[in-house]
N, C-alpha and C positions, 0 to 999 in steps of 0.2 A: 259695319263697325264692330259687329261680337264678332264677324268671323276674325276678322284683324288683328280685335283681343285677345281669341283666344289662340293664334297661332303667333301673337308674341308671349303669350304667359307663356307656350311651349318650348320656345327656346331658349328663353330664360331658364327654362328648368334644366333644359339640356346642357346649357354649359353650365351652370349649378353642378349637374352630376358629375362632367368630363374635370371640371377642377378636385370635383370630389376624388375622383377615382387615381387622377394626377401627384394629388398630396397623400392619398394613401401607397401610390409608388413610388415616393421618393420620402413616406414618412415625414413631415412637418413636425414643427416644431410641439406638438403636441405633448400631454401627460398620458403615457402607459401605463398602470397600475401605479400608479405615483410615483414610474420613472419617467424621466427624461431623454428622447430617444432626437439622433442628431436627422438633420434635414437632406443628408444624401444619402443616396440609394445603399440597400443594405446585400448581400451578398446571395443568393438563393442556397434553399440546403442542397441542391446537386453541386455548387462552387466550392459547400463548408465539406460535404463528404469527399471531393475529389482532393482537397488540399488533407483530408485527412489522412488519407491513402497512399500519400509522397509522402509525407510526413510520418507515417509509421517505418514506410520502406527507407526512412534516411535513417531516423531509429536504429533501424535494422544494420545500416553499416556501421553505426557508429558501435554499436552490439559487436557486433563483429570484429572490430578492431579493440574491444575492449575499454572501451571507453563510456563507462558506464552512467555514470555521472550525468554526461548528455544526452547519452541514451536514455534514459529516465526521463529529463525534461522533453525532449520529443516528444516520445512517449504520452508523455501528460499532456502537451497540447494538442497532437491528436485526439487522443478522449474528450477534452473539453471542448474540441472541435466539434464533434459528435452530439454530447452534449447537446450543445446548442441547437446545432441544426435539430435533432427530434425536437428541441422545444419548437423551433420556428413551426415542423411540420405543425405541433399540438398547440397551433396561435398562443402560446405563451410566449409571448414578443419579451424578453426584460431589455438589458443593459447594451448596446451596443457601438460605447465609444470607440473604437479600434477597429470593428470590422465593418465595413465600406469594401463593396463589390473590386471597387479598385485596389482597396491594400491586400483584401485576399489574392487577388490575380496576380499582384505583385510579387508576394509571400509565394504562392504555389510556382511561377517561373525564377524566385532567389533557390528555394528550395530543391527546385528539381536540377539545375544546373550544381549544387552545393552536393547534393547526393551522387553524382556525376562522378564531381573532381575526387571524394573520398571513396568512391568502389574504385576508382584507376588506379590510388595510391594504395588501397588494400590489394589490387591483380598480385602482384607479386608478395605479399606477404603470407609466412607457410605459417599456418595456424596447430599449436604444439597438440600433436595426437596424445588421447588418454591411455593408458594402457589397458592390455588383451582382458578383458573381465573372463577370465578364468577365476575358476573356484578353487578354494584353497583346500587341501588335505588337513583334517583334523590332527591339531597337533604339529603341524609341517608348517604353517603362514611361515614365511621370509620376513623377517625382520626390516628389509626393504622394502616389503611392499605394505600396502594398506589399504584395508576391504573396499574404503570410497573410490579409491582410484581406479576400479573396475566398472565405474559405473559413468558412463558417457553425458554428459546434458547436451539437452534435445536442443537445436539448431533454431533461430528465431525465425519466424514466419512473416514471409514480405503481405503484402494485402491482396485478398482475391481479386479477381478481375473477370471471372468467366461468367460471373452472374450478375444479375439484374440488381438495380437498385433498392430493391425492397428488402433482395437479402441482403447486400448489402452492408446494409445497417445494421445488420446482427450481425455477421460473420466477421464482419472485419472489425466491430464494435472488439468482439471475444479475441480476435486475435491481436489487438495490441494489449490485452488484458494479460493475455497468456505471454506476450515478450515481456510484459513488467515483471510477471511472477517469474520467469527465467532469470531477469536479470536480479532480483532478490535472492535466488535463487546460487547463482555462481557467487554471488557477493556474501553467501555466508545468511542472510536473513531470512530463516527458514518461515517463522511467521508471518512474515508480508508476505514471500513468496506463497505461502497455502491460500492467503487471502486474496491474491490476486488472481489466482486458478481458479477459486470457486467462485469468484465474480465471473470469469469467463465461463465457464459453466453454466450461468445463470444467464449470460447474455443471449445464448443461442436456445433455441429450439431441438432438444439433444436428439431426439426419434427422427430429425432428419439430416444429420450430421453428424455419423454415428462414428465414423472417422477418425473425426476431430474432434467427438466428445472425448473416445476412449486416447488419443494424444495426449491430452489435457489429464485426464485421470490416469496417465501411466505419469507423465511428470509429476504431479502430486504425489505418486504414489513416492519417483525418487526421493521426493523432499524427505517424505515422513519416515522412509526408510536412515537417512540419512541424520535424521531428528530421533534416533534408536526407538522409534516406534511402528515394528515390524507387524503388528495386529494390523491396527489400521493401516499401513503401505500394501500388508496382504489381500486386505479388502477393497481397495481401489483397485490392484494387479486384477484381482476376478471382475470386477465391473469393467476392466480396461477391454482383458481378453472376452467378454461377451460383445463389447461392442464392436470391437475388432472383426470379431466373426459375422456379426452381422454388417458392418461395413463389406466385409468379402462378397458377400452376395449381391452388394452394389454396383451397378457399373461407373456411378458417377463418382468422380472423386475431386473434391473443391479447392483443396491444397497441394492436391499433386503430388500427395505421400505414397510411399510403398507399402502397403497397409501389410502384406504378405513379411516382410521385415521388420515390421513394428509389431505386429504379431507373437512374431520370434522373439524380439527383444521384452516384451511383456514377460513370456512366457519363461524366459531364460533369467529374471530378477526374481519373479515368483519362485522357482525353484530353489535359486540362490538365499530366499529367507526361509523354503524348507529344508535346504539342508544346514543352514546354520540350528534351525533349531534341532537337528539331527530327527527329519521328518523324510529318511532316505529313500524310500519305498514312492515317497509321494514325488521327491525332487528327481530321482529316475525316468520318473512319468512323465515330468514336465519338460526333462532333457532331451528325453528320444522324443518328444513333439516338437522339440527347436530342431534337432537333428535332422529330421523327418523335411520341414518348412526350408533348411537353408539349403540341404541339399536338393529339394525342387525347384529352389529359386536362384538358386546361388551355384550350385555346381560341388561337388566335394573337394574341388584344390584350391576354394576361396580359404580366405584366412578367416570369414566367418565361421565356418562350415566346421573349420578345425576344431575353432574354441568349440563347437556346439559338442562334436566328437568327446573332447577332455574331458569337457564338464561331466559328460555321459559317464563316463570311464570313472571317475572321483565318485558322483554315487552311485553308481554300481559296488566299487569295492567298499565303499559303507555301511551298504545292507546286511553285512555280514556273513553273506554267504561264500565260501570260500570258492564256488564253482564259478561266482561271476569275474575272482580275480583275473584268472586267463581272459578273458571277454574283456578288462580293463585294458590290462597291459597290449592286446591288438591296438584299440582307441588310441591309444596313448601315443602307439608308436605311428600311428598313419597320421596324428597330427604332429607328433615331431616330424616329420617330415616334410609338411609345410610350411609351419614353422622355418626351419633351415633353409627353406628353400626360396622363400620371403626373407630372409634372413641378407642372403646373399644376393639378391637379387638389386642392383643400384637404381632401381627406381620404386624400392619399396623401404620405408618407413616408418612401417607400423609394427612390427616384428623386432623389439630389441634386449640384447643380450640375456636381461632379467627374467625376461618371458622362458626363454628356452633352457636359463639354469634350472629355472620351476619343476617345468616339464621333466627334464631330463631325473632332477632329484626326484619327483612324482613316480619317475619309471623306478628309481633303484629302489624305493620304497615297498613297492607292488611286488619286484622280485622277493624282495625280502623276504614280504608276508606268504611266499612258496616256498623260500628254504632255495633259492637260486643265490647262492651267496658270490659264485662266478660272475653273474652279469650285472646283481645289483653293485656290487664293487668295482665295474666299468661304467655303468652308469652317473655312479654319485662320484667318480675319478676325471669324467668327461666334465659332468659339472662347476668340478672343484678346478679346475683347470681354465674354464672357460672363467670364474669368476676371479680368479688371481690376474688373471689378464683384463678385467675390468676395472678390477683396485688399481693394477699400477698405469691405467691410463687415467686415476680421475685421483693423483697420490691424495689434493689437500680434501677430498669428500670421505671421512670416515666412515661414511654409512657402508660404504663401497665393500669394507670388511665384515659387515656383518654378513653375508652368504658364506663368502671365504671360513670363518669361525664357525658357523654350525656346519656347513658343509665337512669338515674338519672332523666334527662332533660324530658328524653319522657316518664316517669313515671307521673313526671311532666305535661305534658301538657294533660294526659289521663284523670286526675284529675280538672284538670283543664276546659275540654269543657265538663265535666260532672259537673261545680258549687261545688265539693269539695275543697272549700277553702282551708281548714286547711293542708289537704293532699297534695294538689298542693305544699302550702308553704314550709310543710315539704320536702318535695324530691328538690323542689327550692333552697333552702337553704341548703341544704346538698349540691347540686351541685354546689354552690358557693363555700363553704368550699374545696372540694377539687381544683375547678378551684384556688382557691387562692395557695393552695401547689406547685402546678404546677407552678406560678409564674409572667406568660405571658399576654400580654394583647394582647388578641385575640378577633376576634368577638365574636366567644361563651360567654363568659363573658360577652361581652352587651346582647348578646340572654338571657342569664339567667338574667340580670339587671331588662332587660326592663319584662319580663314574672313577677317577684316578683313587679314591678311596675305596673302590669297591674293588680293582684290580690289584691294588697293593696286599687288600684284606685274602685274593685268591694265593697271591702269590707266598702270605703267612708273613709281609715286611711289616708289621704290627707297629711299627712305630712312624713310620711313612701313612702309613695305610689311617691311622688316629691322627695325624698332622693335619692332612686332607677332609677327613670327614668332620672332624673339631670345626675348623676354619667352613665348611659348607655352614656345616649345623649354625652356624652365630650370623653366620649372611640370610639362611633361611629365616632365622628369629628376626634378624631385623626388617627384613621383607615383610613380616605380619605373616608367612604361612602355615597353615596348618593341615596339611597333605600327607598322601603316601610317601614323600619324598623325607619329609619329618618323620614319619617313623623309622623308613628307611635308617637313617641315619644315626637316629636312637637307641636302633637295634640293633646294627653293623660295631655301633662305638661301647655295648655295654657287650657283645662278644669279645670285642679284643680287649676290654678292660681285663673282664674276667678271664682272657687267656693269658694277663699278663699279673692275673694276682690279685686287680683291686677288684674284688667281690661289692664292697659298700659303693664305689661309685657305681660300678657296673648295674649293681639291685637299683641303682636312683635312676641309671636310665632304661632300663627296661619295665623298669614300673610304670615311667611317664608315655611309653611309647603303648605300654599296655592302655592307662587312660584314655590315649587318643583314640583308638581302636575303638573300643568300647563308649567311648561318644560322639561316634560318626553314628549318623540317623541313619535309616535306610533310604532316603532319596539322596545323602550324599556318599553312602558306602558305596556308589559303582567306581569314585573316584580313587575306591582304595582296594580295588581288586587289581591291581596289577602296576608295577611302576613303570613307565612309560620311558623309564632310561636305564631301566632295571631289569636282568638276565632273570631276577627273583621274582617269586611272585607272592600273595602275602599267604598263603599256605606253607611255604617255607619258611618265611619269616615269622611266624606262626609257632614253627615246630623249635625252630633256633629261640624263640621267646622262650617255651617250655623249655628247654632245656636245661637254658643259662638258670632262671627262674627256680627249676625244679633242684638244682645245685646251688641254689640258695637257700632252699630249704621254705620258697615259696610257691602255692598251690597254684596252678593256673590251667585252666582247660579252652584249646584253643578253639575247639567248637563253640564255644558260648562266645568266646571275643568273636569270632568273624560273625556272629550270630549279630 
């Protein structure tokens, strides 16, 4: 009789446990932290992370297609998918009305069939290439173009697959962090976007993802660049390229990047904010290291390989030494050459018209600054050629004219420090005509003012030549400038007063052009050593001041003003 008792208490207890164990797999009606959790089976985290992972990669087309919107919400419920599953791991069981092992099964075969149908309707959609991030010539930017549009955003990341579940959960956590901060990112939201990078950042373990950390910190870096704060974008570009480099000595690589090209592209934005701040010497350094990386990886007749070439060639001839110009104008010309040849080639697309008027005006510029006044004038004639034929194919886009106008301009000025008058005038005044279609009162227009005033002034047409520089001088006042360009024109207009008599106006402009002189500080007097569309330089202007001045019967010594 005990033994009987006690081998029924024992299976009493056994199914005791076996129901126990049964309602904790299928969750009973029970209170969880004083929630209420429902009575059918709940989904395991390996169901929640796989549905997360379709769920980014649909994201990812919807990204792609530009449809940002939904890309977001993906997005988001992936994370929240995530979420959850680590709480599940950290038995923080909370709220789980909606997800039942079944609707997630359900969810992950809607979703994966749904990502399906929209990558087959994106096969054929040609997604609009950025333009050639070439660097611009100080002084020369294209009125067409615009510094961001040289700058590519990085491509969203579908979810890894080559690793284990443990990673996981970090890596692919960070990479849908990092498509949200992309798509804030195109969308203009530059502070979500920074917030959503350094969440990704956070998520991974960066000493062994060194990869995809320094991915993650070159995009940021684009943001902040873009957000005109090139300190801090500068400083993420060298965290980028450190890890970069230790990524290279990696064999493993978890996103399947081309680190060797990201590299490059680090290395090639870095530069691009040392040479805006005209830090040439250093941006040189960073161009022959892109140079160096594309032509190993890429070959010298890729179209990357080119830009790396240009950009080389632009600081080079900014260091100021006149011996690197020849060394420029080589660069220059082996990437036009690709360029063209990309150009014409029908199944390339990335090479268009804009790109190679650049280049080309880049080259006639170079010649210039040797005194080739032959070739730069074939040059900036090839240019002006090729952009008249891109105005009259796009008649109702007026931007279309802005090349065609300055292009004009620096035909213009070529003629100009070679004493052909007539020629100067004609491309001068062509330049005006169309700047007048365009409609705007812009600087250029007093630039072209004042150049037709400055040729009238050689030619002694003293009343044309005042007409021209009058009408600049009251565009530059209203512009707000106070430049060499202001003096200029100060000092040009109380010459021909005074060669035409009126002494009292002429002393009120050469007083005031004197003022300006003499309170330019020495960190902004470099902007008044030489005028930038002026055959003069202010030592001339200087001595023309004295003179008028001193035939006034007023003192002026021009050493102390340029002082």
């Amino acid at each position: 009789e005990k033994r009987n008792a006690t081998i029924l208490h024992m299976m009493r207890n056994k199914r005791s446990t076996t129901k126990t164990q049964s309602a904790q797999r299928k969750i009973t009606c029970t209170k969880i932290s004083g929630l209420v959790a429902p009575s059918k089976p709940i989904p395991s985290k390996k169901e929640l992370y796989r549905l997360a992972s379709e769920l980014n990669d649909f994201g990812v087309e919807y990204h792609r297609a530009g449809v940002y919107d939904k890309a977001i919400l993906v997005y988001k419920e992936a994370l929240g998918l995530r979420t959850l599953a680590m709480k599940i791991e950290r038995g923080q069981i909370e709220r789980f009305a909606n997800f039942t092992t079944r609707s997630v099964q359900k969810r992950y075969e809607t979703v994966k069939v749904q990502k399906k149908e929209l990558a087959l309707k994106l096969a054929d959609q040609q997604t609009p290439l950025p333009r050639l991030s070439l660097y611009h010539q100080s002084g020369s930017t294209s009125r067409s173009a615009c510094d961001h549009d040289c700058i590519a955003i990085q491509k969203p990341i579908r979810s890894a697959t080559r690793i284990d579940e443990e990673e996981s959960k970090h890596v692919n956590s960070a990479v849908t962090l990092y498509n949200v901060g992309l798509v804030y990112h195109e969308s203009g939201k530059m502070i979500k976007s920074t917030k959503f990078f350094d969440m990704a950042l956070r998520a991974i373990p960066q000493s062994f993802y060194p990869s995809f950390t320094a991915l993650i910190l070159y995009s940021s870096a684009q943001v902040l660049y873009k957000a005109c704060d090139p300190k801090r974008a500068a400083h993420y570009l060298s965290r980028s390229i450190k890890s970069y480099s230790s990524a290279a000595s990696s064999s493993t690589s978890y996103l399947g990047e081309n680190i060797g090209q990201d590299l490059a592209s680090a290395n090639a934005l870095l530069g691009w904010i040392h040479f805006q701040e005209k830090g040439y010497n250093r941006a040189a350094e960073l161009c022959q290291e892109v140079l160096r990386i594309r032509t190993s990886v890429l070959g010298f007749h890729h179209i990357d390989t080119a830009v790396a070439s240009y950009n080389l060639a632009l600081a080079l001839a900014e260091t100021g030494r006149n011996c690197m110009i020849k060394d420029a104008i080589r660069l220059v010309k082996k990437s036009l050459q690709v360029f063209i040849l990309h150009s014409e080639s029908s199944h390339s697309i990335v090479v268009n018209s804009s790109d190679i008027i650049q280049v080309l005006w880049t080259l006639g510029r170079l010649y210039l600054r040797i005194g080739s006044f032959i070739n730069s004038t074939y040059s900036i004639t090839k240019a002006l050629q090729l952009a008249r034929k891109v105005a009259s194919e796009y008649p109702s886009d007026p931007t279309k004219l802005f090349d065609v106008v300055d292009l004009l301009f620096a035909l213009g000025q070529i003629f100009h420090k070679q004493s052909h008058w007539q020629a100067a005038l004609k491309h001068y005044h062509e330049a005006l005509q169309v700047e007048e279609v365009l409609g705007q009162e812009r600087m250029e227009v007093a630039l072209v003012l004042h150049s037709l005033g400055q040729v009238y002034h050689e030619l002694r047409d003293w009343d044309r030549a005042f007409q021209y520089l009058e009408h600049a001088l009251r565009l530059t006042r209203l512009l707000g400038e106070q430049n060499v360009l202001l003096v200029d024109l100060l000092t040009m207009i109380g010459n021909i007063q005074n060669e035409r008599g009126n002494t009292e106006d002429a002393f009120t402009r050469l007083t005031e052009s004197r003022r300006i002189l003499l309170q330019a500080d020495q960190g902004h007097s470099a902007n008044f050593s030489t005028s930038l569309m002026s055959p003069l330089g202010t030592e001339q202007h200087l001595r023309a001041l004295a003179n008028v001045l001193n035939s006034c019967e007023v003192e002026f010594h021009p050493a102390a003003a340029a002082a």
